[in-house]
N, C-alpha and C positions, 0 to 999 in steps of 0.2 A: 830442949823444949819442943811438945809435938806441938803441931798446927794448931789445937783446938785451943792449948793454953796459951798462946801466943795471940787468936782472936779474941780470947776471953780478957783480955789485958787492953785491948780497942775500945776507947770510948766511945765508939757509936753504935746509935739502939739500930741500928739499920737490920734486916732478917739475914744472915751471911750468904755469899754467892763463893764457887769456887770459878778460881779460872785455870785449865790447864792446857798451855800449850800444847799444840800438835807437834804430830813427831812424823817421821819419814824415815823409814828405815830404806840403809845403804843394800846392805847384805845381812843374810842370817842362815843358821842351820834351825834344822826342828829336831827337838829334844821330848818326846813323847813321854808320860809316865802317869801311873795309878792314881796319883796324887797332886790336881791341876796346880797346887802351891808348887811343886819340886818339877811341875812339864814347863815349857815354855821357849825359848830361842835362845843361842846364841848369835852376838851379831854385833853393828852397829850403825849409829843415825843418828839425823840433828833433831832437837825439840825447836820450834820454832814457836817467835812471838807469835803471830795469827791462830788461834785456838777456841776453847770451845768454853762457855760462861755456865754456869750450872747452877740450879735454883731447887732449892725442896721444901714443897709442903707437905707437912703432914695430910693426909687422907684414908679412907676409910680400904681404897684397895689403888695397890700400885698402878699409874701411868706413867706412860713418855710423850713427850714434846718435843718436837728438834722444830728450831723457825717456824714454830705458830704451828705445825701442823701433828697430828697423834701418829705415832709410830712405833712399830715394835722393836723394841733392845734387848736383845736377849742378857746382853751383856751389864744392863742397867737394870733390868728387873731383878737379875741371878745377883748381883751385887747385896741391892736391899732385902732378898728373900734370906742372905748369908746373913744380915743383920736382923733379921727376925723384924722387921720395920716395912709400913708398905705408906707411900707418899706417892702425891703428884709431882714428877720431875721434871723441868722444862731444860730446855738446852740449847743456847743458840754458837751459831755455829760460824766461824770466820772464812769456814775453809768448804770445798765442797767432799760430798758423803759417799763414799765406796772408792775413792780418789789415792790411797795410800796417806792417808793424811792421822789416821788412827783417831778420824771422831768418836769411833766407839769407844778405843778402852779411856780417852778422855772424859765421856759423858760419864762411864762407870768410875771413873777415879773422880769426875768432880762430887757424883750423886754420894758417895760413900764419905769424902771429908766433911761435905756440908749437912749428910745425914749424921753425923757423930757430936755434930754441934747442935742440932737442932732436936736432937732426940738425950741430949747428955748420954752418950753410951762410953765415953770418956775410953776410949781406946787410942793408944799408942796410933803414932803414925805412919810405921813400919806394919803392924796389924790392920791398918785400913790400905794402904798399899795390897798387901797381902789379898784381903780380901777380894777389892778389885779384881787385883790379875788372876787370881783363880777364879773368877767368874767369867773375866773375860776369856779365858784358855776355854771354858767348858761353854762357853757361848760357840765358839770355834771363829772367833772373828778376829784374833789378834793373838801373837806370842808373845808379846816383850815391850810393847809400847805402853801397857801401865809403866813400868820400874820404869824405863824411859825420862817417860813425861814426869814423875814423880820428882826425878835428878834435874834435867836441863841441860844444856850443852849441848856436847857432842856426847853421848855417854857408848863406852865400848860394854856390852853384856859377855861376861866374859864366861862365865857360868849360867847355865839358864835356871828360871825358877823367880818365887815372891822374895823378900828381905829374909834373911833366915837360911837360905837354901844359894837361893843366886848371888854371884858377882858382877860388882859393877866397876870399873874404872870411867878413865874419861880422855879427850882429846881437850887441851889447851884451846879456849874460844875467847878472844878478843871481840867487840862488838861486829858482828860479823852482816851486811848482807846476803840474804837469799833470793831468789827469782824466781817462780815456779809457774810451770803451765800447764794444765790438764786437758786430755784429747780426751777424756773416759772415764769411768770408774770397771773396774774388775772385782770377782766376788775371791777375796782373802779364803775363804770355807773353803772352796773346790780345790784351790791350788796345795793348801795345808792339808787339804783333808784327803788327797789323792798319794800316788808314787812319790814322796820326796827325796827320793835315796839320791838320785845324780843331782838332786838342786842343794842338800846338806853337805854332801861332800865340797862341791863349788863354795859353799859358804865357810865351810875349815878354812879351804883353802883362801880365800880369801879375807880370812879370820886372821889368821895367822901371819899374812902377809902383813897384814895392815898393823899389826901389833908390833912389829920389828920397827917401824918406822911411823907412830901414831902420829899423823897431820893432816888438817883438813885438807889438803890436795892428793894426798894419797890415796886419803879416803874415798874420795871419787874416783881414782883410780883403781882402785879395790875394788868398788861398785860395780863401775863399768863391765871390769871381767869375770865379776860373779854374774851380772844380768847376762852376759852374753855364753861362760859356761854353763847356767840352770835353763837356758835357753827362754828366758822372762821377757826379751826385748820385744816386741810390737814395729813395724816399719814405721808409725808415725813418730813412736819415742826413739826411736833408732837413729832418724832422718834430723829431730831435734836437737839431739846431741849431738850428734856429727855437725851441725849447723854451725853449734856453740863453740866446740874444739878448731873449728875452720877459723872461729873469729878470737882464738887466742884465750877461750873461756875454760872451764873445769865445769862438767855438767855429769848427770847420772839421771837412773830412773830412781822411782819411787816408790819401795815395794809397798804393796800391791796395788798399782794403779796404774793408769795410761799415762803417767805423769812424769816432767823432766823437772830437776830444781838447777839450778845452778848458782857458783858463788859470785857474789857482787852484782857486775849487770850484763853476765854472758847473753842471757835470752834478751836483753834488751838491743846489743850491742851485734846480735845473730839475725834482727831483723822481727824477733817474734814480740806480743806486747803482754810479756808477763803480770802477776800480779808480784809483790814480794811485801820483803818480813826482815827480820833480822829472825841470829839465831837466837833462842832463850834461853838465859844461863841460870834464873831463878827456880825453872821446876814449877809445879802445881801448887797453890795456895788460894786460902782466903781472901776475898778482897771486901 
């Protein structure tokens, strides 16, 4: 059952909203290609409950709205331009924006489920997936946190690329806490769109590792020596983590941000006064 038939089955006249959890990616390589559907990351990362609510009106020529205010989304315009549809799209946000938190390919994955119900374009939900993430690849603001956020969990991208092309597995997630604290946001474009060759390798390798032994503590262990082989760390995220692991915690950054997560209540328990979340095992939907 794709998502739209699934809301169409809901007795309320309500206008539908998506919500898709944020994601935060551990590690990844970059997998370039002709075709934004088959470019995208290899990697992996948690979806987190704290995410992004997405609303579309029909209108006459496409906008964005993130928290009240108009914004350009390249990633959210190129979504609906791929559906031949242009709406007022609002977007409110749990989490803060350029942060590694993947508000964007969120806004673009909620704008595209809740434009497919609202415009009857009765598209597969593997195809609105799709969509997204090759808008968001060619926005240049994200590799892999559409599929991501789409799944839920811990998901390992094991293949990069839309449904069709990429694989996905995943890491066992029990109700898990997260902690996260942001010093910054960093712009995703520049780093992706510059030399990636020593931060791809660093992410095989840390691909690889973490796949021999898939568990959310490894994971962060993975993390950790991919930020610090792609050379990604910052001293305040550096400083945080080393904080976290002093007080007996599992902590990592957040690509691409100034940002540290950690599991349970490491950054609480470090001294620092995180915000948190649990991880989300549900994925992106209607609400």
């Amino acid at each position: 059952m794709t998502v739209a038939e699934s809301h169409r089955e809901s007795p309320t006249d309500e206008p539908p909203q998506a919500f898709v959890p944020g994601h935060v990616t551990g590690l990844f390589s970059v997998h370039p290609a002709d075709d934004p559907r088959k470019a995208g990351s290899r990697g992996a990362g948690l979806a987190l409950s704290a995410g992004v609510t997405v609303t579309v009106v029909p209108a006459d020529e496409t906008t964005v709205e993130l928290d009240g205010e108009t914004v350009e989304m390249e990633a959210v315009t190129g979504t609906l331009d791929r559906l031949d549809v242009s709406a007022a799209v609002r977007v409110e946000s749990d989490l803060p924006v350029s942060a590694g938190f993947g508000v964007s390919g969120g806004a673009a994955l909620g704008a595209v489920l809740v434009a497919n119900e609202r415009f009857d374009l009765e598209r597969t939900e593997n195809e609105l997936v799709s969509v997204a993430h090759a808008a968001e690849v060619a926005a240049g603001t994200g590799l892999g946190d559409v599929v991501a956020q789409a799944r839920g969990g811990a998901p390992l991208r094991c293949e990069p690329g839309a449904p069709g092309h990429g694989e996905l597995n995943g890491i066992a997630t029990p109700p898990t806490r997260v902690e996260y604290v942001s010093f910054g946001g960093r712009s995703t474009g520049e780093i992706i769109g510059g030399d990636v060759e020593t931060l791809t390798q660093a992410g095989e390798r840390a691909l690889a590792a973490l796949r021999d032994a898939p568990t959310l503590p490894h994971l962060f262990a993975c993390s950790r020596a991919f930020a610090k082989d792609a050379d990604l760390l910052t001293p305040s995220v550096e400083r945080a983590i080393d904080d976290v692991r002093d007080a007996g915690g599992e902590a990592a950054m957040a690509m691409l941000g100034e940002t540290v997560i950690a599991l349970g209540d490491g950054l609480t328990r470090a001294g620092y006064e995180p915000a948190s979340c649990e991880i989300d095992r549900a994925g992106a939907r209607l609400v």
